[in-house]
N, C-alpha and C positions, 0 to 999 in steps of 0.2 A: 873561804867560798860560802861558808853557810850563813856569812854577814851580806853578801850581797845579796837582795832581793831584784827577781826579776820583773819586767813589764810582761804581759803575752806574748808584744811585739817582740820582746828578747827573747823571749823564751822559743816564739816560730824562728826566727832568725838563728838559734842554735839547730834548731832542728832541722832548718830548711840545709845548712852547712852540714851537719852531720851527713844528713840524705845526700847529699852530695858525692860527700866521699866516699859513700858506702856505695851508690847504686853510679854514680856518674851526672853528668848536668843534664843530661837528655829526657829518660823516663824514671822516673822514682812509681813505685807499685805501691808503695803506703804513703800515707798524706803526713803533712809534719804533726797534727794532732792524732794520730795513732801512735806516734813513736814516741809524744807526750805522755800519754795517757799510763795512769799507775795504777801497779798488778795491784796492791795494796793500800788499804785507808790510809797506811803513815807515810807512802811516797806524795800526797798530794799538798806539798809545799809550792810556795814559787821563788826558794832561794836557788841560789846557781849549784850548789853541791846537788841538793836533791833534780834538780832538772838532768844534771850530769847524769846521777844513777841510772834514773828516768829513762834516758834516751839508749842509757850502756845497754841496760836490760832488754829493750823491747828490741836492739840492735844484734844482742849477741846472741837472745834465745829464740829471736823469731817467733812466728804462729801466725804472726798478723794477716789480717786478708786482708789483698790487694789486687787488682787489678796489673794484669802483663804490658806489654808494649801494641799487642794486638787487640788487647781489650778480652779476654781472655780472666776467671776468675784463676787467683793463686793465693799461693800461702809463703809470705817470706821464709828462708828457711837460717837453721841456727850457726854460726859461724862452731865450728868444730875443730879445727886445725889451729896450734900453737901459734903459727905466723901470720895468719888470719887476725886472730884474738889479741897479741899483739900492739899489729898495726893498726887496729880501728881502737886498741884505747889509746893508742898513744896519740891517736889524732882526736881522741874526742878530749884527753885533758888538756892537748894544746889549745882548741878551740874553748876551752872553759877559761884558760887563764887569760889569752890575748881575752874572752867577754869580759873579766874580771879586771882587767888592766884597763880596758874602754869603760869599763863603769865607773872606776875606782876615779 
């Protein structure tokens, strides 16, 4: 994964999917460049591993602000529960591989 180099385009397109499954198709509270965006200098790669961590991170420990369904400010919150945490990585490396299998 760390050989494949993203486009932006790819890299919103994981995000946009990620957001997906975490929040539903309807309203998403964070934009795909907030779930992009890296805590630290050495996440800002654009290969597919580090997009993965990327998106695991801003996913699983929340803070982000965002906007509610009402319009309303909020702050995503951290997924906490083992089956929670789980299930959002197990969908977020499936969605790394099938990108990895489309690039490849």
């Amino acid at each position: 994964m760390q050989a494949v180099t993203l486009s932006p385009e790819n890299q919103n397109a994981y995000a946009r999917a990620a957001l997906a499954y975490r929040y539903g198709e309807e309203h998403h509270p964070v934009t795909e460049a907030q779930v992009l965006s890296a805590r630290r200098w050495e996440d800002k790669k654009d290969d597919l591993w580090t997009t993965f961590q990327r998106v695991q991170e801003n996913l699983m420990k929340g803070g982000l602000n965002g906007r509610s369904a009402q319009g309303k400010r909020s702050h995503t919150r951290a997924i906490k529960g083992i089956d929670g945490d789980i299930k959002l990585n197990r969908a977020l490396w499936v969605l790394a591989e099938q990108m990895q299998q489309a690039l490849s």
